[in-house]
N, C-alpha and C positions, 0 to 999 in steps of 0.2 A: 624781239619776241615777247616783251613783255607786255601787259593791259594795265590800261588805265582809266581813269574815272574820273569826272567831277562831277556836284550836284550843287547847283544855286537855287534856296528854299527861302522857304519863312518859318520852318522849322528843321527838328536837329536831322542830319542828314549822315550820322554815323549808320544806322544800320541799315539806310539803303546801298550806301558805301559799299559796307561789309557783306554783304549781298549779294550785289555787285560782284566786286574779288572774287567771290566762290566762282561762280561763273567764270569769271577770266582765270581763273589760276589752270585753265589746258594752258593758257600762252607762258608761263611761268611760275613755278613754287618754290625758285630759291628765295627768298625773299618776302616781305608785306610790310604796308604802312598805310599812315593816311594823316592827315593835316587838314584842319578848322582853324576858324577864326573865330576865338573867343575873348570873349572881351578885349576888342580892338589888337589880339593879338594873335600869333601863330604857334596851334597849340600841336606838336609833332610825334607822333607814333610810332615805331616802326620795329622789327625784327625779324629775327633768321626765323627761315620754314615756313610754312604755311598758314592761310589767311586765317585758322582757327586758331593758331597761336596768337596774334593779332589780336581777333575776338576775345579771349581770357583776358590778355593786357587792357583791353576795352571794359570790359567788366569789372576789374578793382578797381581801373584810373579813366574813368568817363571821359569822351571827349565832345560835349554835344550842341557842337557850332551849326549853324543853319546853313555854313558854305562849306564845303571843302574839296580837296582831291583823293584819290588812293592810287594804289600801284602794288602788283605783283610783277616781282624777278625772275627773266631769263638772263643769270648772267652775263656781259660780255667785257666789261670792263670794271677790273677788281674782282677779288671771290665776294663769293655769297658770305658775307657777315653782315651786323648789324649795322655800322658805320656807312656799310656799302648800299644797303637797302635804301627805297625811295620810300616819300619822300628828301630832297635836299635843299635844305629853307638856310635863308640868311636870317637877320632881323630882318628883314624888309618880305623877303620874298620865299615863295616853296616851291619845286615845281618838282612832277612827275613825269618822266623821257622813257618813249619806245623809239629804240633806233638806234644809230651809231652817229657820235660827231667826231671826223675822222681827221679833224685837227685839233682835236682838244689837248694835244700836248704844247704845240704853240701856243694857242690862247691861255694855257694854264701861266704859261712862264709871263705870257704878256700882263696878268693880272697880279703874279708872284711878284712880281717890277712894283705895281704900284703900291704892295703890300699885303693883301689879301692873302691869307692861309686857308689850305684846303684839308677837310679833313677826312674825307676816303679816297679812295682809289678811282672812282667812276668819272666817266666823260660829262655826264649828267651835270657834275656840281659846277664846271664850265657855265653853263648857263644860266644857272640859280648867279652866281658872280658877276656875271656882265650886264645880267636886269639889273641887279641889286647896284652897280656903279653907272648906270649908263641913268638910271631914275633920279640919282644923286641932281642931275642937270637938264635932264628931260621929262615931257607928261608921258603917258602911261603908253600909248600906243606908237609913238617914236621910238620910245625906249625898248619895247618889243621887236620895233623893224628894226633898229640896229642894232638888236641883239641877232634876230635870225639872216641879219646880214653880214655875220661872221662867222655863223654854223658853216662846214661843209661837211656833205653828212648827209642823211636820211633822221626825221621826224615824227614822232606826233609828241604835243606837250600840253600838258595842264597847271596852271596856275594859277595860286592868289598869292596876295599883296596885302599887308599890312595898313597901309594908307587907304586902297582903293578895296574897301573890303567886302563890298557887296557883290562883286564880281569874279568870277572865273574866266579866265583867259584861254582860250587853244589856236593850235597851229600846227600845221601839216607842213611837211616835204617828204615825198615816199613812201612813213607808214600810214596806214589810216588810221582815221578820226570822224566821229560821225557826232551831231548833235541831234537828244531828243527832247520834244516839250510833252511836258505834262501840264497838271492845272496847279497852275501856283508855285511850280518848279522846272526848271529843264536840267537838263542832263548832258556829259559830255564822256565819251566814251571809245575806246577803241575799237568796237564794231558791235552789231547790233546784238548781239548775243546775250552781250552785256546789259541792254538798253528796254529790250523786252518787256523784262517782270515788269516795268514801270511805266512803258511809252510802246506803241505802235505806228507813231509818227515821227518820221527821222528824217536828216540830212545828213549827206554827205560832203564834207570840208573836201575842195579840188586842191590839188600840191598849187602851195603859197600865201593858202586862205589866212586869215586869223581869223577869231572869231570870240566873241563877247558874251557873257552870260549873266543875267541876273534873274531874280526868284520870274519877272513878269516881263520878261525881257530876252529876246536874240538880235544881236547883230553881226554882219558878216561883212568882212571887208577882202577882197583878189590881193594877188601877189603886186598892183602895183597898188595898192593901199587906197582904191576906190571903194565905197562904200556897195555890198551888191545885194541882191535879195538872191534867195536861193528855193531852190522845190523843195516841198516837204513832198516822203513820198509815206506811204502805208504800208509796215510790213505785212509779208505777209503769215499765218497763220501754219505751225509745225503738227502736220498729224501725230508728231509722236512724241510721246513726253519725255523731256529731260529728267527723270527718274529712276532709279536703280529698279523699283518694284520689288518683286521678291528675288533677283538676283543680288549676288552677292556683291558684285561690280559693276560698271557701267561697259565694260568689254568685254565677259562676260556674257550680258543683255544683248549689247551690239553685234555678238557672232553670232546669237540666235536670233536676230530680227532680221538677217539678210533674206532670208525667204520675202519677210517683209518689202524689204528693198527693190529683190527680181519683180515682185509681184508690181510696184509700186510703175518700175519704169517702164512693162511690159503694157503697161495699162495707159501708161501717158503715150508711149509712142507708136505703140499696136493696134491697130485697127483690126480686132479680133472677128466683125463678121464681115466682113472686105477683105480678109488676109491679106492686108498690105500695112506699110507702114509709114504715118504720119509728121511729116517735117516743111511746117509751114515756114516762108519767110526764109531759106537760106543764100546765104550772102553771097556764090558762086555757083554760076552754073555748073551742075556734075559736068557736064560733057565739055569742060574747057579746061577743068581742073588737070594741071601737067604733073603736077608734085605735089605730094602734100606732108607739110614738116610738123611727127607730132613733139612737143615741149613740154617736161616737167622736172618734178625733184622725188625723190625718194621712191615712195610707194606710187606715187603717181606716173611716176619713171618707168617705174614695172610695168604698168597698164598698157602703157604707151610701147610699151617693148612687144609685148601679146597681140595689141591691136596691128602691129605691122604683119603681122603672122595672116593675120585675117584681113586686110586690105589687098596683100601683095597676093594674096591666095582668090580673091572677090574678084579684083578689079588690075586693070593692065594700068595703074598708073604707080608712078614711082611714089619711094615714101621712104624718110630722114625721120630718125630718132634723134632728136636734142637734149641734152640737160641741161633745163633752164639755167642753173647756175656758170655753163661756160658758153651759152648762145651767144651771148654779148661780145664775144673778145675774141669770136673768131670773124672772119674775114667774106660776113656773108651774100649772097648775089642773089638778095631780093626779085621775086618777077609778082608779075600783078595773077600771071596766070597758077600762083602758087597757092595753097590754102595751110596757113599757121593753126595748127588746136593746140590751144595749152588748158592741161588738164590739172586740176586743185579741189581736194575739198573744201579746206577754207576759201578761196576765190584771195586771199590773200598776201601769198607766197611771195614774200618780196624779191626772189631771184628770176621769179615766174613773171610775175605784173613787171619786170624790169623788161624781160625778153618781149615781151608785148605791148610793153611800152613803144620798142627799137621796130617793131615792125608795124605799128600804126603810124609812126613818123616815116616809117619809107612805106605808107599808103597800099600797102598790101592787105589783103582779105584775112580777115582774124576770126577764129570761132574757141567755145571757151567748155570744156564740160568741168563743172564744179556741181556740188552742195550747195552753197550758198549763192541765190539769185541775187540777192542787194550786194555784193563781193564788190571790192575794185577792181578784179580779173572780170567778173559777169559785166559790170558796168563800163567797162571800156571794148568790151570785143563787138564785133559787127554782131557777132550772133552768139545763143544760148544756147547750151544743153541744159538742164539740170539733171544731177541723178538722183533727186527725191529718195535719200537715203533719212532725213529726218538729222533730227541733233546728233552727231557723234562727240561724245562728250572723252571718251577713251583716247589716250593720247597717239597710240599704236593704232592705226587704220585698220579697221575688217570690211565692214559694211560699204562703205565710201568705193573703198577697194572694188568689193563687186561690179558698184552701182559704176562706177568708169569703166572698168569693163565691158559691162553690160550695155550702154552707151552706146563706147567707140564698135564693137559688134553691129548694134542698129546700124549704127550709121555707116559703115562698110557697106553691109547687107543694101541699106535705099540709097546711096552712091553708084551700089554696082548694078541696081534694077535701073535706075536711070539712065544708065550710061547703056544698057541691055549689053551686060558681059556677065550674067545670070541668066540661065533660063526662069522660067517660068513655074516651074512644078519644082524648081528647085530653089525658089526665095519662099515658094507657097510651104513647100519641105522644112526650111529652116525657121519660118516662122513657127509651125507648129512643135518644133523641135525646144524653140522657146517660153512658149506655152507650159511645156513640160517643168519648167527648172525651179520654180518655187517647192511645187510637191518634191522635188530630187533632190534639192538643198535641205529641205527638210528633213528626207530619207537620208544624205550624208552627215550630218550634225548628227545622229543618232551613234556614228564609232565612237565618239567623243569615252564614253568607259573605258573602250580599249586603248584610246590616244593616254588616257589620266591614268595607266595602269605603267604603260611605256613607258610616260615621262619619267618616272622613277628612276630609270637606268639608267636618265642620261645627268641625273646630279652629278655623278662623279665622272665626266667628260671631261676632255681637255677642250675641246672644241666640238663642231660638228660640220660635216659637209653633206650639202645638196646638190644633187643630181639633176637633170631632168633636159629633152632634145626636142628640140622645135618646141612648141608654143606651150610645153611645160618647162623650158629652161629659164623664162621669165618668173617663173612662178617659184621655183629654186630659188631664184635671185628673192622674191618675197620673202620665201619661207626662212632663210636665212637673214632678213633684215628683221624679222620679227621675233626673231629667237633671242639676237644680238641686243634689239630695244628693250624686250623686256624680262631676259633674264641673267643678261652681262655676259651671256657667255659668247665666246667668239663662234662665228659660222661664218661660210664662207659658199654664194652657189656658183655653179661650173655648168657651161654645157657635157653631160657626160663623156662625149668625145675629148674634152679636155682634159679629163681625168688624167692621163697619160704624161703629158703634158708638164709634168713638175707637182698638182697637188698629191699625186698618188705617193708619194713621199713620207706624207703625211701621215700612211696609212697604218693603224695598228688598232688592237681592241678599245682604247681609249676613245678615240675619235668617230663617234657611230656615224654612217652617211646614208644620207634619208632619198630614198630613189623615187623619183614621180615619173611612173611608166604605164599608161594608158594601154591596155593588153590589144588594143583597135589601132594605134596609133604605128602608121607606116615605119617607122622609126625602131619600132619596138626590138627587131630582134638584133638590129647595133646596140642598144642601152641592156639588155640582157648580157651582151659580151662584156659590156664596161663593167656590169656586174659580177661576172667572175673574175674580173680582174682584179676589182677589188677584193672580192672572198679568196681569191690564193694566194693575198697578203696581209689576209689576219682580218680584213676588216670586218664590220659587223652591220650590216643590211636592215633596214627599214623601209621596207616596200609599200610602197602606196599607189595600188593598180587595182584591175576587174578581174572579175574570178579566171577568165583566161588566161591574163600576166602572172596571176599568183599562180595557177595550176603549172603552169609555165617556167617559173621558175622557183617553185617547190624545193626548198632544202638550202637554197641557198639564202633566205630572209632568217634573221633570230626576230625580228617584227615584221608582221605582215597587217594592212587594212587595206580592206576590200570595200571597192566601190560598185556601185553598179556602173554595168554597160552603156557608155553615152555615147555620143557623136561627136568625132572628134574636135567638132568645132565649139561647143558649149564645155568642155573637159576641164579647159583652165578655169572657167569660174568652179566647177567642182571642187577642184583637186586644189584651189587656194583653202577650202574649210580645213581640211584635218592637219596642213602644217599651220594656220592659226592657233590650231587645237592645241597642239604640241607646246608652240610657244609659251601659250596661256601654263598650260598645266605645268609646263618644267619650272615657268616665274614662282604659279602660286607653290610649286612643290620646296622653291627654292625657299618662298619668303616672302618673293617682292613686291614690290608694286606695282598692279599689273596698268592700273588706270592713270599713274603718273609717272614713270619710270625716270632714273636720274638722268641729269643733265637734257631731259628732253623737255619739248614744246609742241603746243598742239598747230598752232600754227606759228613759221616762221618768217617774222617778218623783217628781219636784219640778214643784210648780206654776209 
């Protein structure tokens, strides 16, 4: 999960470096460093916490080589200290590693054998090692391939060389690596995010590439060490700036730009005076589709949990929830007539791009909703969504959230018109029903006083639990993952009927449990019973329903926010705002850090 950087100039190349980092430090802020080549030598940087730490150290003690790499830490091998931070240079060599080398304990002793000493804990220095002795007897690009011919393990790496100093080296297996050119510099980089400020024209390294860089110069060579040319392709252009503004934070910004978002994807996939909706180029015909398996991680998980609510409700075809992370290693029975979506904001998810990896080699139908169109998840699937939710810079998903959502919804909705398992007056119904939801996300974000008034109560919580039945028990599951990100404190969501079940145990005025009960929502008057259940054991109630639910269940909330009256099918995107809200306000109530929370990564790209 960590990013990384090179840049080969003709001039000093620290503060596009440092720059650089900023940007990538969603992938990691245990950590920072960076490494030039200064007067024929390697001049090395580095320290705990973040890239503005780095920056000061840069400030007394200039480093201003015309070549270098950088790197920001997602821990996985050794704590976060400065020993353990990247870069990890020999005399000879530095390099920066995203990834894992998952025999770096062999190879360590193989090198301990010949004498070499190692001075942090990381798998990383592995490889700084085996350049640095395999150079000893080989030129520069042998010495590379049999170093990457003893990695097993996922990659991306950046390097320079003492001897060959005009050069930056990279190489992929698993994570990504993109190169950009500019005039009189290119760039090397862990995805384009990174690569922007500086270039709009990139490549993307295929697993096995390496890859060569100097100030006026790219060369690309395949995993069997043929020399190759590669597409430059032209990013494309973000309507929305990566700037706090006058928000306090960048997640913060990002809760109140979802309106932004609905509006953004309604307008790409809505055909507003046709009232139909627009899905050119898809890679399976609706009417053959038998199953369809959705695939993610985390908050993307969730999506994908909701979206089965709404497929299985649309359309008579079957539908499998996956975690990308255990897709792999179960015993799966691929059909052609099957359709894989695997759902990411970053398009990078290394557990994600793995299970889609496993289903393009068994030649099945893949489709991919992400954020990011240049993604290796985007760029390998048959087909695109995008959710044109713009830069999410906040490490804790909101926006993103929606915009998948929002999406897998469409695309239920023109599956099931396809397939004509919708009427007619009722896709025309739901479209208009869509219409509606920017103006209504905007009207919801407005509790947000009463949410930051709440959060108060719950500093001194042991925990919290979320409730919620049918296609708000996903949104429990969110609203619980976001509490947990970003204010340390444990939550845990339940379908309300589970309540019973063992967590009610739990239950006492400590422990506040937050109910997402839609007053329209068929379900309603079972998740009312779960709620006395819990009020005749002490618990303490956070209602988050329409004036019906609350009038409804009156006396038993010590918190109540009222939404307005929606359709039950657009409800989950509503009702994810106000426990965002929560999250937000109980972090900032707490302290923390709402925009980079501990131990986490914006995108993860290590298994």
């Amino acid at each position: 999960m960590c990013g990384i950087i090179g840049i080969a100039s003709n001039k000093s190349v620290t503060s596009n470096i440092i720059q650089s980092l900023k940007k990538l430090e969603y992938r990691g802020y245990d950590s920072a460093g960076i490494a030039t080549i200064i007067n024929g030598d390697i001049d090395e940087k580095k320290c705990i916490g973040r890239v503005d730490s780095l920056e000061k150290i840069l400030f007394k003690n200039p480093s201003n080589g015309s070549l270098g790499i950088g790197h920001v830490r997602w821990a996985t091998h050794g704590i976060p200290s400065q020993v353990n931070a990247h870069p990890h240079s020999s005399e000879e060599v530095s390099v920066v590693h995203n990834g894992i080398i998952e025999n770096s304990n062999e190879l360590k002793k193989d090198l301990e054998s010949k004498g070499y000493k190692f001075k942090s804990q990381t798998d990383t220095e592995v490889i700084t090692l085996l350049l640095t002795d395999f150079l000893k007897n080989f030129d520069l690009i042998n010495s590379i391939n049999k170093t990457l011919e003893k990695l097993n393990g996922s990659f991306a790496l950046g390097i320079i060389f003492k001897k060959y100093n005009n050069i930056v080296a990279g190489a992929r297996r698993g994570s990504p690596l993109a190169v950009g050119y500019g005039h009189e510099e290119n760039y090397l980089g862990s995805d384009s995010y990174a690569l922007k400020s500086m270039t709009n024209k990139i490549t993307y390294l295929d697993d096995g590439d390496v890859c060569f860089l100097s100030s006026n110069k790219v060369e690309f060579y395949n995993s069997k060490n043929k020399k190759v040319n590669k597409q430059v392709l032209t990013l494309s252009e973000d309507k929305q700036v990566a700037e706090k503004g006058d928000f306090k934070d960048f997640m913060s910004k990002e809760i109140n730009e979802q309106n932004i978002t609905a509006k953004a994807c309604i307008n790409e996939y809505v055909d507003q005076l046709r009232k139909d909706i627009n899905l050119y180029n898809f890679p399976i015909k609706p009417q053959e589709i038998e199953k369809i398996i959705l695939i993610g991680c985390g908050t993307a998980h969730h999506s994908c949990l909701i979206a089965k609510y709404w497929f299985e409700e649309l359309t008579n075809i079957s539908i499998e929830i996956d975690v990308a992370s255990e897709f792999r290693y179960r015993k799966i029975k691929f059909s052609k007539k099957n359709l894989y979506i695997f759902v990411s904001q970053s398009g990078e998810t290394a557990d994600t791009f793995a299970a889609l990896d496993l289903c393009k080699k068994n030649n099945v139908k893949t489709c991919s909703v992400v954020n990011v169109v240049e993604s290796s998840i985007a760029r390998s699937s048959d087909f695109v969504l995008p959710i044109h939710a713009g830069p999410e810079i906040g490490v804790a998903s909101t926006k993103a959230f929606i915009g998948q959502m929002l999406v897998l919804y469409i695309l239920a909705m023109k599956i099931s018109e396809v397939r004509k398992e919708i009427s007619k007056s009722d896709y025309i119904e739901k479209i208009n029903e869509l219409k509606k939801l920017p103006d209504l996300i905007n009207k919801t974000l407005k509790c947000e006083g009463e949410i930051r008034i709440i959060a108060k109560d719950f500093l001194e919580a042991k925990g919290a639990i979320f409730l919620g039945r049918g296609s708000s028990f996903p949104i429990a599951l969110e609203g619980a993952l976001k509490l947990k990100e970003l204010s340390y404190l444990h939550a845990e969501g339940y379908p309300a009927g589970e309540m019973k079940h063992g967590p009610i145990a739990l239950i006492d005025d400590s422990v506040p449990v937050v109910v997402l009960a839609p007053g329209n929502d068929p379900l309603f008057e079972k998740t009312a019973s779960n709620i006395q259940e819990t009020v005749a054991r002490g618990g303490k109630i956070f209602l988050i329903s329409d004036a019906a639910g609350c009038k409804s269940l009156k006396g038993n909330s010590v918190w109540t926010v009222e939404l307005d009256d929606v359709h039950p099918f657009v409800a989950p995107i509503l009702y994810a705002l106000p426990v965002q809200l929560l999250a937000y306000h109980v972090a900032v109530t707490k302290g923390t850090d709402v925009d980079q929370p501990r131990n986490l990564a914006k995108s993860v790209t290590v298994e």
